[in-house]
N, CA, C and O atoms as a printed pandas DataFrame, in Angstrom:
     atom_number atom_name residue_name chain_id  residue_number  x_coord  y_coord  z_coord
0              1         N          UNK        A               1  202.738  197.499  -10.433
1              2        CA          UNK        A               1  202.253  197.812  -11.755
2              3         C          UNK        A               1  200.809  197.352  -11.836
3              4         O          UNK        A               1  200.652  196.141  -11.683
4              5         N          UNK        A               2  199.816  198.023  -12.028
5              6        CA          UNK        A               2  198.666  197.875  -12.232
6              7         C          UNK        A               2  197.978  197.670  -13.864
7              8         O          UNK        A               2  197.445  198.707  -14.258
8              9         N          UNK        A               3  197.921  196.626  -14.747
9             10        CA          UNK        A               3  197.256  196.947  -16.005
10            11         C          UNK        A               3  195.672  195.869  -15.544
11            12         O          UNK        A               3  195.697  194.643  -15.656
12            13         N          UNK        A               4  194.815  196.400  -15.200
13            14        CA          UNK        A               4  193.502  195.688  -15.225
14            15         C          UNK        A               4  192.556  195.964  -15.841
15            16         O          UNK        A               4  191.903  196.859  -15.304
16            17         N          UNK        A               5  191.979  195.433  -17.174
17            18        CA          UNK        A               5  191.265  195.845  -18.488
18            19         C          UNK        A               5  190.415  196.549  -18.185
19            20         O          UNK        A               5  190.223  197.486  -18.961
20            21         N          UNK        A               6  189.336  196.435  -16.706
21            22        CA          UNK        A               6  188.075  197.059  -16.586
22            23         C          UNK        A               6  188.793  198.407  -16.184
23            24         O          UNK        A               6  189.810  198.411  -15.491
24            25         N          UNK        A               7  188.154  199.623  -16.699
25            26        CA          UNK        A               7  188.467  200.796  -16.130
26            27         C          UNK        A               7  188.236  201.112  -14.593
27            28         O          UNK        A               7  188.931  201.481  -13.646
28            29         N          UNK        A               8  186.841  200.765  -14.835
29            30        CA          UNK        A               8  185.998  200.839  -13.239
30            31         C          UNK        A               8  186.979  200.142  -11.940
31            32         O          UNK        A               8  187.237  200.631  -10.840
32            33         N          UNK        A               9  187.337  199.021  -12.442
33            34        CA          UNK        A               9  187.947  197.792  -11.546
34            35         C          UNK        A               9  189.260  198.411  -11.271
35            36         O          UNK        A               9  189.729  198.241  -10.145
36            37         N          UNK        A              10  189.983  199.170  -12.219
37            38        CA          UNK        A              10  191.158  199.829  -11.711
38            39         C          UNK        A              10  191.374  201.128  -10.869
39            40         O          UNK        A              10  192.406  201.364  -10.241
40            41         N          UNK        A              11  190.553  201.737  -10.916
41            42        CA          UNK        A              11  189.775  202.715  -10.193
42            43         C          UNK        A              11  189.353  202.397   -8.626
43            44         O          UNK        A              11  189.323  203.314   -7.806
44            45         N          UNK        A              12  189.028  201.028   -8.266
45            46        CA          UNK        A              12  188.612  200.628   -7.266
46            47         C          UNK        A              12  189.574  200.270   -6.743
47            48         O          UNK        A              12  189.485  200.211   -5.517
48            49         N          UNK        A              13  191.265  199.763   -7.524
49            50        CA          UNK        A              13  191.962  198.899   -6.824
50            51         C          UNK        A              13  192.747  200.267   -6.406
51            52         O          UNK        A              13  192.963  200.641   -5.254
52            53         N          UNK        A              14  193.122  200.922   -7.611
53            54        CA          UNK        A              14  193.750  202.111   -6.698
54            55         C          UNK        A              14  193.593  202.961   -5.245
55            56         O          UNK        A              14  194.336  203.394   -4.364
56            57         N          UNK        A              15  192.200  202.925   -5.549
57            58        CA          UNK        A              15  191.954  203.632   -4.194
58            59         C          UNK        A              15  192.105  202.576   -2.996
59            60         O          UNK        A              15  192.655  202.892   -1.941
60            61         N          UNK        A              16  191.356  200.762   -3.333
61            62        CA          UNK        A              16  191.934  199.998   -2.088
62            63         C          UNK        A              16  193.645  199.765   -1.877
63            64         O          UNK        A              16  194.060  199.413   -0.772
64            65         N          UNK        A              17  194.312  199.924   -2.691
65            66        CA          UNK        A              17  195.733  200.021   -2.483
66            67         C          UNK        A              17  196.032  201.454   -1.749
67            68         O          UNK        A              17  196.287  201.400   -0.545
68            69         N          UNK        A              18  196.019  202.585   -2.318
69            70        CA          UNK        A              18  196.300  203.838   -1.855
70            71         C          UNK        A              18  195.588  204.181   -0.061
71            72         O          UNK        A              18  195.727  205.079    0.769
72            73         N          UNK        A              19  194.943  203.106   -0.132
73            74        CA          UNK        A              19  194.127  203.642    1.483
74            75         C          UNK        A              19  194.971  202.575    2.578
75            76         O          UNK        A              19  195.166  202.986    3.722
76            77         N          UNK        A              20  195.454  201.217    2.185
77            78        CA          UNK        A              20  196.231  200.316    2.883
78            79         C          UNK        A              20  197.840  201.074    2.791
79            80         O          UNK        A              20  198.542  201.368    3.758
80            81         N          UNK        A              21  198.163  201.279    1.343
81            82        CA          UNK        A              21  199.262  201.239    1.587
82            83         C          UNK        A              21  199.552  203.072    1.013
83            84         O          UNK        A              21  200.087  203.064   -0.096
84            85         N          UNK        A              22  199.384  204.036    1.374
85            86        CA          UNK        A              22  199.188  205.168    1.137
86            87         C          UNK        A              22  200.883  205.871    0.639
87            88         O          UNK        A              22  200.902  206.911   -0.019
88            89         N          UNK        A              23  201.876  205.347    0.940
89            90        CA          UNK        A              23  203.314  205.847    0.704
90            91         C          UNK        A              23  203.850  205.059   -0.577
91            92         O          UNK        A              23  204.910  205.327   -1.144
92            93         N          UNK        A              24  203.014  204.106   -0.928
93            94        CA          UNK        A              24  203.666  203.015   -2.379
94            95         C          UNK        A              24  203.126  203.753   -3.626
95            96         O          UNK        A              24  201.987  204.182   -3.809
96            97         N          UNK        A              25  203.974  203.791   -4.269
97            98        CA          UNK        A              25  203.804  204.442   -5.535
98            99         C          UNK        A              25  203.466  203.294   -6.693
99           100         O          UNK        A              25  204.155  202.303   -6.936
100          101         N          UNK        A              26  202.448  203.617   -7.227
101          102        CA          UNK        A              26  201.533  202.925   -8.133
102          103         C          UNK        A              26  202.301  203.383   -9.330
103          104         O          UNK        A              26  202.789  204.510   -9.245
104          105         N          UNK        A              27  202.508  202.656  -10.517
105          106        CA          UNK        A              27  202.737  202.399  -11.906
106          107         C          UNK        A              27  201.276  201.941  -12.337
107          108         O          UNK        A              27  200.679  200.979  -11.853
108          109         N          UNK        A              28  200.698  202.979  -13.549
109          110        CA          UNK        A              28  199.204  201.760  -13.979
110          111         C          UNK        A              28  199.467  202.001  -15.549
111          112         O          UNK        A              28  200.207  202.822  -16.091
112          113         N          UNK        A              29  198.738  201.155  -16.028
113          114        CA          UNK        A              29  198.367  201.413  -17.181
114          115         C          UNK        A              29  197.251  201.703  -17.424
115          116         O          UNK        A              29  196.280  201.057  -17.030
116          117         N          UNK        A              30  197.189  202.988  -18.295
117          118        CA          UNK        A              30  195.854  203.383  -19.292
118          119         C          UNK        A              30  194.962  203.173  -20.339
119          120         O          UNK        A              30  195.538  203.318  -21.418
120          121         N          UNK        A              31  193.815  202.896  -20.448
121          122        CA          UNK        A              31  193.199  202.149  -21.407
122          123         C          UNK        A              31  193.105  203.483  -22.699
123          124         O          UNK        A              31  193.049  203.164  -23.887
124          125         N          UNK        A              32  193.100  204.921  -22.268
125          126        CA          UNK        A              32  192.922  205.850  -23.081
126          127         C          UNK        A              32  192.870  207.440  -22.208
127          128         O          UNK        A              32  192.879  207.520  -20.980
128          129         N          UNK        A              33  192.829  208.315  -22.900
129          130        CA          UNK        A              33  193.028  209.800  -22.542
130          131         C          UNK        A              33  192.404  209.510  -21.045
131          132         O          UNK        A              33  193.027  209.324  -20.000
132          133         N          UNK        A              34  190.826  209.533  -21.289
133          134        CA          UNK        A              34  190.308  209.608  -19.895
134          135         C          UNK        A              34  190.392  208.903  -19.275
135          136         O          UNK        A              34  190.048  209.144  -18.118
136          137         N          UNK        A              35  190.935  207.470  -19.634
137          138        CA          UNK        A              35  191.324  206.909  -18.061
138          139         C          UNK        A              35  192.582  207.274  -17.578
139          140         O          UNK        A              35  192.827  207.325  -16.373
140          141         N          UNK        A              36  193.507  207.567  -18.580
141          142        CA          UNK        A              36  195.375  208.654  -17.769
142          143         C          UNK        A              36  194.261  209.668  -16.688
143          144         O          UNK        A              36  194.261  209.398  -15.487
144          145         N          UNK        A              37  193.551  210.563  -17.098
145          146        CA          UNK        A              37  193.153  211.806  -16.418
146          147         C          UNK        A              37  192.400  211.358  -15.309
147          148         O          UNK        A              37  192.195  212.207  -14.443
148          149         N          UNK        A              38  191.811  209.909  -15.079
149          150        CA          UNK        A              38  191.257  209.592  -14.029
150          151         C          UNK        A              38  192.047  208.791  -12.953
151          152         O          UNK        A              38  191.745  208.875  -11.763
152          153         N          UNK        A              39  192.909  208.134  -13.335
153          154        CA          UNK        A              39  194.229  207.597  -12.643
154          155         C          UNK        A              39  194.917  208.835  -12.034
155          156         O          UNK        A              39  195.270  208.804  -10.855
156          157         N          UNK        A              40  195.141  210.037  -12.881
157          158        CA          UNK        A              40  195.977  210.969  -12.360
158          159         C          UNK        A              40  194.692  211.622  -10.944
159          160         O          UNK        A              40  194.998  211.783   -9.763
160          161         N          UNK        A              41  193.394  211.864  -11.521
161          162        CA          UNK        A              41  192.231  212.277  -10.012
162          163         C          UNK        A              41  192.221  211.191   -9.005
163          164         O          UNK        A              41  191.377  211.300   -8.116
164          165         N          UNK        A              42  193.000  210.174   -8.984
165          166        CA          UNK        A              42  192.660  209.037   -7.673
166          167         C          UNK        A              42  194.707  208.850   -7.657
167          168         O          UNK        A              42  195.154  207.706   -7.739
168          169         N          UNK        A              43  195.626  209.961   -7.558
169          170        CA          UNK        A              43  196.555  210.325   -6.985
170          171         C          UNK        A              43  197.734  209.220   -7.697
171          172         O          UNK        A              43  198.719  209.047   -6.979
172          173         N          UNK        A              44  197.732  208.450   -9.046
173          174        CA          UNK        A              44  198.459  207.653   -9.486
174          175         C          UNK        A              44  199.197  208.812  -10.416
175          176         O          UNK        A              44  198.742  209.537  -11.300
176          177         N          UNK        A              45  200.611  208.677   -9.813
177          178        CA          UNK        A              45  201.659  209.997  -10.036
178          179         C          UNK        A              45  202.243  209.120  -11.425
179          180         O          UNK        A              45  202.865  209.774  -12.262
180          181         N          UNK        A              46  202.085  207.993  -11.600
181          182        CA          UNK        A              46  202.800  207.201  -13.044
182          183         C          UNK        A              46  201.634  206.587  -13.459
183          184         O          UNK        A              46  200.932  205.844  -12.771
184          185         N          UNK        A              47  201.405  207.001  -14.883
185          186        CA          UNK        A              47  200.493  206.409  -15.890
186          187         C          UNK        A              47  201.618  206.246  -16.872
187          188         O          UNK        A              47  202.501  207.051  -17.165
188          189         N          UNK        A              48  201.381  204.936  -17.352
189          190        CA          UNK        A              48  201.824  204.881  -19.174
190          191         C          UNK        A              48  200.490  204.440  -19.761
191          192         O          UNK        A              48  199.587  203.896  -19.125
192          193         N          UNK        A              49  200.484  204.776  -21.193
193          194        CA          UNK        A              49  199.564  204.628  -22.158
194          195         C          UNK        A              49  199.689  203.571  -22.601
195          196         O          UNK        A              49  200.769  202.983  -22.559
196          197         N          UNK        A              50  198.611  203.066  -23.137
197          198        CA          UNK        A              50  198.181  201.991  -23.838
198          199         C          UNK        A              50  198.478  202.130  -25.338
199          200         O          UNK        A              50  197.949  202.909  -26.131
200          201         N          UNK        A              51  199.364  201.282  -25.548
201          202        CA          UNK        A              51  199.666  202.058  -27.661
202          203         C          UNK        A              51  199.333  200.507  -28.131
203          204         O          UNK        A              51  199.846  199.458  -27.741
204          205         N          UNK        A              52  198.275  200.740  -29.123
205          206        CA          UNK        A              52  197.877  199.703  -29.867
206          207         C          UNK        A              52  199.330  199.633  -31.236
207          208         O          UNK        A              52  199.998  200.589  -31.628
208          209         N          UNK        A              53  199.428  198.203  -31.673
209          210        CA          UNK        A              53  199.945  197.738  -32.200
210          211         C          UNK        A              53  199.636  198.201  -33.468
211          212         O          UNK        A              53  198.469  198.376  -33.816
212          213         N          UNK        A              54  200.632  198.423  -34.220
213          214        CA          UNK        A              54  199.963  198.782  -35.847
214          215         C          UNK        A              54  200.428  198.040  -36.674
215          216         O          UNK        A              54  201.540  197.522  -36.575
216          217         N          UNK        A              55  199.541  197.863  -37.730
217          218        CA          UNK        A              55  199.833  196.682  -38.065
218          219         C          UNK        A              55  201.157  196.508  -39.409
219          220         O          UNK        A              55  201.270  197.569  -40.023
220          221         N          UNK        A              56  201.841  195.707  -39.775
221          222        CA          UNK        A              56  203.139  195.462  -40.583
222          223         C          UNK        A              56  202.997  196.845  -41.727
223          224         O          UNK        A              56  201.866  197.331  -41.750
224          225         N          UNK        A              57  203.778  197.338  -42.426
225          226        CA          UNK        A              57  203.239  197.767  -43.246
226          227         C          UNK        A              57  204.129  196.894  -44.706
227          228         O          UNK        A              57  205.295  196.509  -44.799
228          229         N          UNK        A              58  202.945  196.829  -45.704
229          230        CA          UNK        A              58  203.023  196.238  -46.606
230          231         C          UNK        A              58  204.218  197.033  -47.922
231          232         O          UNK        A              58  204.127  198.261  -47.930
232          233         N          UNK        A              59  205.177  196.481  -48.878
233          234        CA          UNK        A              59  206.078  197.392  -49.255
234          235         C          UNK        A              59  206.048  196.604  -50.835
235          236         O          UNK        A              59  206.756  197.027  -51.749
């Protein structure tokens, strides 16, 4: 499972994981639209999204 805040930095680990270990299937998490669509261009077949918390609602 990959969640690493920097976009860039996750981007880098994927590809150093995917080049060592090329048959392991990566789980990452997404910071937003374009980072799912850039995880999915560097071959990460599982993205989940990032869902911000909302907050209580008042009644």
């Amino acid at each position: 499972m990959l969640a690493v805040d920097d976009i860039e930095q996750s981007l880098k680990v994927v590809d150093l994981v995917g080049d060592h270990f090329p048959t392991l299937e990566i789980v990452a998490r997404a910071r937003d639209v374009i980072h799912w669509k850039q995880l999915r261009e560097h071959r990460v077949m599982r993205v989940e999204r990032e869902r911000q918390k909302e907050p209580p609602v008042d009644r």
